[in-house]
ZATOR-738510 format. One line per 2 residues: their letters; for each residue x negated, y, z of C-alpha. Coordinates in nm, 2 decimals, decimal comma, m for minus. Layout:
N
a = X Y Z  ...
# end
This chain:
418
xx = 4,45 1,67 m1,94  4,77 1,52 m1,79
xx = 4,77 1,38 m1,46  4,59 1,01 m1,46
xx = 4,77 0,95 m1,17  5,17 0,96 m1,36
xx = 4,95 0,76 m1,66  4,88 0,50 m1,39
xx = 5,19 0,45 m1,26  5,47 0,53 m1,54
xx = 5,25 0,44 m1,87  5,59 0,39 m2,00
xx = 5,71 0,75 m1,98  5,36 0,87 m2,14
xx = 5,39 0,58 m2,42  5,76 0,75 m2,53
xx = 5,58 1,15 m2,46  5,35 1,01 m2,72
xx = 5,61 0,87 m2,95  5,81 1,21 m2,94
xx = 5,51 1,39 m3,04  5,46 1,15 m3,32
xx = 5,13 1,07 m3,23  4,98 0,72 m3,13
xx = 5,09 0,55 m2,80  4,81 0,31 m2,78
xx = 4,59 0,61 m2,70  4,76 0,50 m2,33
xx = 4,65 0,14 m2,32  4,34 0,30 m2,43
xx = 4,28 0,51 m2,10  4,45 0,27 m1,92
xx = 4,12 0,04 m1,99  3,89 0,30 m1,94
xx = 4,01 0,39 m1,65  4,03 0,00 m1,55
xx = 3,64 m0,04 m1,66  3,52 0,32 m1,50
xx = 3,67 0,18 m1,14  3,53 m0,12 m1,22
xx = 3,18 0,03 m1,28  3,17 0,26 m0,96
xx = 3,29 m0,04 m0,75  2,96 m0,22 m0,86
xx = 2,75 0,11 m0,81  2,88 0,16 m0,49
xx = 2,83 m0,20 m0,38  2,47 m0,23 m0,51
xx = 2,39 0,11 m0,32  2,52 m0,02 0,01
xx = 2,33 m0,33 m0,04  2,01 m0,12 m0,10
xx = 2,09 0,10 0,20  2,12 m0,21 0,42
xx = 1,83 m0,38 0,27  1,60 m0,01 0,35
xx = 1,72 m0,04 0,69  1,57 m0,45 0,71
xx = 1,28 m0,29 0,57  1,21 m0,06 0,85
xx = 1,29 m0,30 1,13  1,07 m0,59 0,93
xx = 0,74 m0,72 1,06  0,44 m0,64 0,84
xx = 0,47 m1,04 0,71  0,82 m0,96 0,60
xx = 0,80 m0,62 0,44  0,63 m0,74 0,18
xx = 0,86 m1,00 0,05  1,16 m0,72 0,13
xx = 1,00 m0,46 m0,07  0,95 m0,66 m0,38
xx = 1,32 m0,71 m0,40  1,37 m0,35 m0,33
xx = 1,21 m0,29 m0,65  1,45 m0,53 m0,82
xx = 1,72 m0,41 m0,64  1,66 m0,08 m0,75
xx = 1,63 m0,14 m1,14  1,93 m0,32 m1,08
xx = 2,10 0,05 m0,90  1,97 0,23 m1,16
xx = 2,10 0,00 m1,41  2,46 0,00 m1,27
xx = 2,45 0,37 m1,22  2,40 0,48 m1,59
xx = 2,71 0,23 m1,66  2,91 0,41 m1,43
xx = 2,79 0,74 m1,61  2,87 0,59 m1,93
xx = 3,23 0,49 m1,83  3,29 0,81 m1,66
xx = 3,21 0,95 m2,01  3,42 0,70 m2,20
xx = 3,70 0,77 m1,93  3,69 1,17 m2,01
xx = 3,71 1,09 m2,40  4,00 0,91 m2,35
xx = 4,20 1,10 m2,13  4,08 1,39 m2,33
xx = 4,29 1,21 m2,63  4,60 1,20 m2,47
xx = 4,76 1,54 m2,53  5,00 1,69 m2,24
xx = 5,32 1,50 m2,14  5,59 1,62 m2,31
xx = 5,89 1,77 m2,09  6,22 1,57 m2,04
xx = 6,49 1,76 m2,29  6,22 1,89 m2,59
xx = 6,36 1,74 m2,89  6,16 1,48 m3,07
xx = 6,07 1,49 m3,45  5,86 1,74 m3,62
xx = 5,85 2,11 m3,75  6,25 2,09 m3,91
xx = 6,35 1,90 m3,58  6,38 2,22 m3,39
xx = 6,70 2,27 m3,18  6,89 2,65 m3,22
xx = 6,91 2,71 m2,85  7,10 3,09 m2,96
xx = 7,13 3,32 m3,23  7,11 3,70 m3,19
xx = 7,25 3,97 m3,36  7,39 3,96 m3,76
xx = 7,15 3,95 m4,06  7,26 4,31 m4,25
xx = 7,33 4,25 m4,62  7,10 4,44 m4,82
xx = 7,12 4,46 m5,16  6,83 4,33 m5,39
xx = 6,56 4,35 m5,06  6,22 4,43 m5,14
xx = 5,99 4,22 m4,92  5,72 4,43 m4,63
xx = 5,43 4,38 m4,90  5,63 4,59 m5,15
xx = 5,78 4,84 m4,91  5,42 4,87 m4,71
xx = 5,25 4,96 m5,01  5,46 5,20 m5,15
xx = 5,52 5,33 m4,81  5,15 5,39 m4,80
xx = 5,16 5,14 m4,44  4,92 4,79 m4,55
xx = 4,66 4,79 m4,80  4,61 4,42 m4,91
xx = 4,32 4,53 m5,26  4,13 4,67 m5,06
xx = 4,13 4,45 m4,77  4,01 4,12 m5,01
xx = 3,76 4,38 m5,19  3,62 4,44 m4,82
xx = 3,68 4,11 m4,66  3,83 3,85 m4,91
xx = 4,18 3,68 m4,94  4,43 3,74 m4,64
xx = 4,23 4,04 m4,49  4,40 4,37 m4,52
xx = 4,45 4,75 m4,41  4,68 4,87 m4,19
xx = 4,67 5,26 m4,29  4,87 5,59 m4,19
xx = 5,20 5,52 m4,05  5,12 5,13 m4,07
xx = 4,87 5,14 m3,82  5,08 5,34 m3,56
xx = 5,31 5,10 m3,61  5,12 4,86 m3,49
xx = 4,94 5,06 m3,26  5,32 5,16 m3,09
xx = 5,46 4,78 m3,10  5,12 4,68 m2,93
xx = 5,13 4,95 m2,66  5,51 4,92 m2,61
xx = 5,43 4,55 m2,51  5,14 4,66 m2,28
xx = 5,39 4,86 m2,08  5,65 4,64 m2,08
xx = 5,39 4,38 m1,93  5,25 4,63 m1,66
xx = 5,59 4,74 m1,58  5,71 4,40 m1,48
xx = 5,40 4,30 m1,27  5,14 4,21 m1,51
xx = 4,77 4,29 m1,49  4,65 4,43 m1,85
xx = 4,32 4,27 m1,99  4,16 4,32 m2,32
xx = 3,92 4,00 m2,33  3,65 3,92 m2,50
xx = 3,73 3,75 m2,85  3,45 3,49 m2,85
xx = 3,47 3,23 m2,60  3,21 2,91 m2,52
xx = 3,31 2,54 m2,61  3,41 2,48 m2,30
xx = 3,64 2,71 m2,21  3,79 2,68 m2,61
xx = 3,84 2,26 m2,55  3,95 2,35 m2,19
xx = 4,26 2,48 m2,33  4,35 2,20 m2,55
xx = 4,20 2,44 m2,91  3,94 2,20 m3,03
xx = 4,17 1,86 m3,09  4,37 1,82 m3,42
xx = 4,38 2,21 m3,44  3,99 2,24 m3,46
xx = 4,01 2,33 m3,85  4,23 2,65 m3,76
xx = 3,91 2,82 m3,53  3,59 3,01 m3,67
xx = 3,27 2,90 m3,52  2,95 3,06 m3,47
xx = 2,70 2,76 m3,54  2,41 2,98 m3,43
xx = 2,52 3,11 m3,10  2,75 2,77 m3,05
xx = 3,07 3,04 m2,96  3,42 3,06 m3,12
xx = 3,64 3,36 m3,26  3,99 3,28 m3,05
xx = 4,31 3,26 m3,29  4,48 3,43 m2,93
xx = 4,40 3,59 m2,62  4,56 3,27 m2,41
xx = 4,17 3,11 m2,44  3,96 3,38 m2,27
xx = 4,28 3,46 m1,98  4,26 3,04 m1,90
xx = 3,95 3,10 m1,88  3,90 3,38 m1,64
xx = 3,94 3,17 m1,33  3,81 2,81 m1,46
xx = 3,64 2,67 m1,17  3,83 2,89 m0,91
xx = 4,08 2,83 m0,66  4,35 3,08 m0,62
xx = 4,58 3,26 m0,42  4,94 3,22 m0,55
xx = 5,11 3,24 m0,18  5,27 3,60 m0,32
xx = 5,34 3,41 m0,62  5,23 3,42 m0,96
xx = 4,93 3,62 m1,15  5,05 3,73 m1,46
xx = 4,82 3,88 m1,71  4,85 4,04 m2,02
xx = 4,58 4,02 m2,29  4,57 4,29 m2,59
xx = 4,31 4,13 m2,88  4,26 4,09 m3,23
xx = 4,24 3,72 m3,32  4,12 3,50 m3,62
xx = 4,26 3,18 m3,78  4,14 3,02 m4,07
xx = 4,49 2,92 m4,18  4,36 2,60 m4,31
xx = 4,60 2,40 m4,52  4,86 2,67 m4,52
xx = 4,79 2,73 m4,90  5,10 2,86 m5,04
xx = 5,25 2,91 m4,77  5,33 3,26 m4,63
xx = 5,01 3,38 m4,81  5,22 3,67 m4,95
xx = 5,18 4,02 m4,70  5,04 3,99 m4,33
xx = 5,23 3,67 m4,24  4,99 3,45 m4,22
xx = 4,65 3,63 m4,19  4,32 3,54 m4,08
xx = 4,24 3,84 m3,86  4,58 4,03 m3,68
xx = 4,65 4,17 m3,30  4,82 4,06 m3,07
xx = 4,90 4,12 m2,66  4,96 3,77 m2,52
xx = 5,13 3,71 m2,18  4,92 3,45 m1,92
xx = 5,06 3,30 m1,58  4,91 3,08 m1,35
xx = 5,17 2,99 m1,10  5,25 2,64 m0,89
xx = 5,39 2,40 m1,08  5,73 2,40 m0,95
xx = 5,74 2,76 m1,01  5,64 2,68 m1,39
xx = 5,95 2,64 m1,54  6,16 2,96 m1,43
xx = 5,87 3,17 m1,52  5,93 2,98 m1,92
xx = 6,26 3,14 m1,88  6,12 3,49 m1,75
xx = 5,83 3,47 m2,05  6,14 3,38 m2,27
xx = 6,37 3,66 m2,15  6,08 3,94 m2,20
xx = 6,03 3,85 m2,53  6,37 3,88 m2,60
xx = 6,39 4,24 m2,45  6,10 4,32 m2,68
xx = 6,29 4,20 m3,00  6,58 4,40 m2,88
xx = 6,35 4,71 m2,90  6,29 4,66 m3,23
xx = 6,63 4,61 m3,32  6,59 4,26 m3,54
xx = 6,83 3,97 m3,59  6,63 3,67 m3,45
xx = 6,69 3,30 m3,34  6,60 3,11 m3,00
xx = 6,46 2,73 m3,07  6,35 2,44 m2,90
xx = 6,03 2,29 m3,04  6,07 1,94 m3,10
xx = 5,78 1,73 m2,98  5,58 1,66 m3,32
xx = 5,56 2,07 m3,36  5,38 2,11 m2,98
xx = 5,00 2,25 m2,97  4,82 1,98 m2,81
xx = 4,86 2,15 m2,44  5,23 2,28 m2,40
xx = 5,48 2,03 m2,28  5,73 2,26 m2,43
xx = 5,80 2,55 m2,64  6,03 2,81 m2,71
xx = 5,99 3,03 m3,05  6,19 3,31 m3,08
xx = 6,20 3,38 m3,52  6,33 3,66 m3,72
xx = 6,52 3,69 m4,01  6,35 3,83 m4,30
xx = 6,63 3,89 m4,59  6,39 3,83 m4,85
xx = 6,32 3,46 m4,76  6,65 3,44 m4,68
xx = 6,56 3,23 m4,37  6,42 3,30 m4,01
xx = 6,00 3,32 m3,94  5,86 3,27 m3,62
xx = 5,77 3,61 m3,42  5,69 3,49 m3,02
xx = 5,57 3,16 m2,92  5,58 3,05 m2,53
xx = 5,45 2,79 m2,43  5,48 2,58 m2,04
xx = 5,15 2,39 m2,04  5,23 2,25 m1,67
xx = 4,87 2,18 m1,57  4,68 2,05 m1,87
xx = 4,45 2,31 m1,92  4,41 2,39 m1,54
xx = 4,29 2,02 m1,48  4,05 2,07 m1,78
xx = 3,92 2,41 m1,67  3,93 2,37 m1,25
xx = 4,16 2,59 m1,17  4,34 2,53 m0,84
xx = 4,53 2,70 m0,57  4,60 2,61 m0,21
xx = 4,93 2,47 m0,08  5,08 2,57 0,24
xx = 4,86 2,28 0,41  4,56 2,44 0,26
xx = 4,48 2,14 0,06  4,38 2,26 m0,31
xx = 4,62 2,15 m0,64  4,60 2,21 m0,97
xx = 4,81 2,54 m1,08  5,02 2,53 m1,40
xx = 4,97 2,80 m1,72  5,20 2,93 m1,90
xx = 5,17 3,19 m2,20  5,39 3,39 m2,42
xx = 5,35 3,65 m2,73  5,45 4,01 m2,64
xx = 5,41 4,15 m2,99  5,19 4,07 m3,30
xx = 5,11 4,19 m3,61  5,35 3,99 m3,78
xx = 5,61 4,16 m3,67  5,57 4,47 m3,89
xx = 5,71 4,24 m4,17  6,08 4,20 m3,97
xx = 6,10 4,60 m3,92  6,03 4,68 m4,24
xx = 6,23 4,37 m4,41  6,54 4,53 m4,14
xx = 6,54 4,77 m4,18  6,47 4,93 m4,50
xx = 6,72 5,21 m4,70  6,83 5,22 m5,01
xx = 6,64 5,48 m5,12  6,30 5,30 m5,08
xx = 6,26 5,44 m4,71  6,22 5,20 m4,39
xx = 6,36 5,34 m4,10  6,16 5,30 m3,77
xx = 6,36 5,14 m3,44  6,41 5,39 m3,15
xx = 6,16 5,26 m2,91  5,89 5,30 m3,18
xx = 5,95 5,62 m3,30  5,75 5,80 m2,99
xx = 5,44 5,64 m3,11  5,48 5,64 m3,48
xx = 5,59 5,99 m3,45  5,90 5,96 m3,69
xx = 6,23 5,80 m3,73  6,18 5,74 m4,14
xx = 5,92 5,62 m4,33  5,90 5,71 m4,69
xx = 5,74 5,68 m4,95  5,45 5,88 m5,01
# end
């Protein structure tokens, strides 16, 4: 949730955030009045109480003549408590839906517009012209690396095998990441993969996005599409200690996404899967702090992309394109030769404190008074990106070869066919 005080006092500024995302402004007025009626409602609560503490006090000093007459309008002045305290419940709930509504403000600079309004902040390195590419599908299978038959006879549509060589390639992008991450001061987690409501809608999941999540209707938990849930998670409720700075964890999962409404799009190989891993960065930090460690989540992406040798692209996501919680985003894509275009590889998000004000997640400033911490997260590597090395760099001759920093895990520099 964004801060109800800014909402207060520059409705404005949120009005235009709301406009940028292409979403609905009068979702402001909307909290405005709830929060206008839920102040109204305590007032009365708390004015109605303090007249029944003063009246219990008449009460006790009262002669026996009196009490009687008092307490017979205690008892009305008690239905009439009771009354004005399940109206103040019921605008505190009203309140919470509304401000639940309003997704985070988005930051000064993001472009506006939607998914094609992205701007090209840099690109990196030259596309190499390969003649007649075959696409990863076609050079995974016959490289003996993804299985995609026998993932739908096992699973269904979008579920595959990663076999042989394929799976060490994952296995070696993956645990490149996870020293990368340890190496530069992060604490490695593998998280649990099914998280409760709470903690899901705590980090802005179960809004317009809901469709994208597979839930468990009998135990009431949900399969996360990324490790980022369970990490804001891990200290919901908590107050921390970020006087050294910021904790930076690292979460290596597999994740699920129902890819609802992607139909025909990207359905061909392992883009766009419903079950694929991934090691996912997670800061808590102070907000001022929040938006040079975008830039550091940014730049270690990039020096992962370098390791596997890929031309890619740096945007800025316009407004309309935002997940309900980041107040801006910076997706670094690939270019795949066969698509002839770039696809998105790492996604980093600066989530300023939406999802710690909906999870409790504070620290102390150097007064000792408790704030509300900003998140930020980042992809390290992903399955996904098996589909750039093998688009990159394949050979004439049918064989893909595999980027230096790999070859230690994979245990060769070629892949060929079988």
């Amino acid at each position: 949730m964004i801060d109800l005080r800014i909402v207060r006092e520059d409705p404005d500024a949120v009005r235009q955030s709301q406009r940028t995302r292409g979403e609905d402004p009068s979702l402001v007025d909307a909290l405005l009045e709830a929060d206008a009626a839920r102040r109204a409602a305590v007032g009365a609560a708390d004015d109605l109480r303090a007249e029944q503490k003063a009246l219990g006090k008449r009460i006790g000093k009262a002669t026996p003549e009196e009490r009687t007459e008092l307490l017979a309008g205690a008892s009305e002045l008690a239905d009439r408590v009771k009354a004005a305290e399940a109206a103040q419940n019921e605008a505190d709930a009203r309140l919470d839906a509304a401000h639940r509504a309003l997704s985070n403000l988005v930051q000064d600079g993001a472009p506006a517009g939607g998914e094609d309004d992205f701007v090209t902040l840099e690109t990196v390195g030259e596309p190499t012209a390969i003649e007649n590419p075959k696409d990863h599908l076609e050079l995974g299978e016959a490289l003996g690396l993804i299985d995609m038959e026998r993932g739908a006879k096992v699973s269904g549509a979008r579920f595959y095998f990663l076999t042989g060589h394929g799976a060490l390639l994952q296995l070696g992008m993956l645990q490149l990441a996870a020293q990368k991450a340890v190496a530069n001061g992060f604490t490695m987690m593998i998280p649990p993969v099914l998280v409760r409501p709470e903690i899901m809608a705590g980090t802005g999941f179960l809004g317009a996005h809901a469709s994208e999540i597979y839930h468990l209707e009998e135990d009431d938990l949900y399969l996360v599409g990324t490790s980022e849930v369970p990490l804001a998670g891990y200290h919901s409720g908590e107050i921390l200690d970020l006087s050294a700075g910021p904790k930076r964890y690292a979460g290596w999962s597999s994740c699920f996404r129902r890819e609802a409404g992607s139909y025909g799009k990207d359905t061909r190989g392992i883009i766009r899967v419903h079950q694929f891993d991934k090691v996912e960065m997670f800061v808590y930090c102070r907000p001022e702090d929040a938006d040079a460690e975008h830039q550091r989540l940014l730049a270690w992406e990039r020096e992962m992309l370098a390791a596997i040798d890929v031309p890619y692209r740096v945007i800025d996501v316009a407004g309309g394109d935002l997940g309900s919680s980041a107040a801006r985003k910076f997706d670094c894509e690939a270019w795949l030769p066969t698509q002839n275009t770039y696809r998105e590889l790492t996604s980093t998000s600066n989530c300023t404190t939406f999802q710690a004000r909906r999870l409790g997640v504070r620290y102390r400033d150097e007064n000792g008074k408790p704030k509300i911490a900003a998140t930020l997260n980042g992809t390290l590597a992903t399955t996904r990106w098996i589909s750039a090395i093998l688009e990159n760099h394949q050979q004439p001759d049918g064989s893909v070869r595999v980027p230096e920093a790999l070859v230690p895990f994979v245990g060769t520099d070629v892949l060929r066919p079988a």
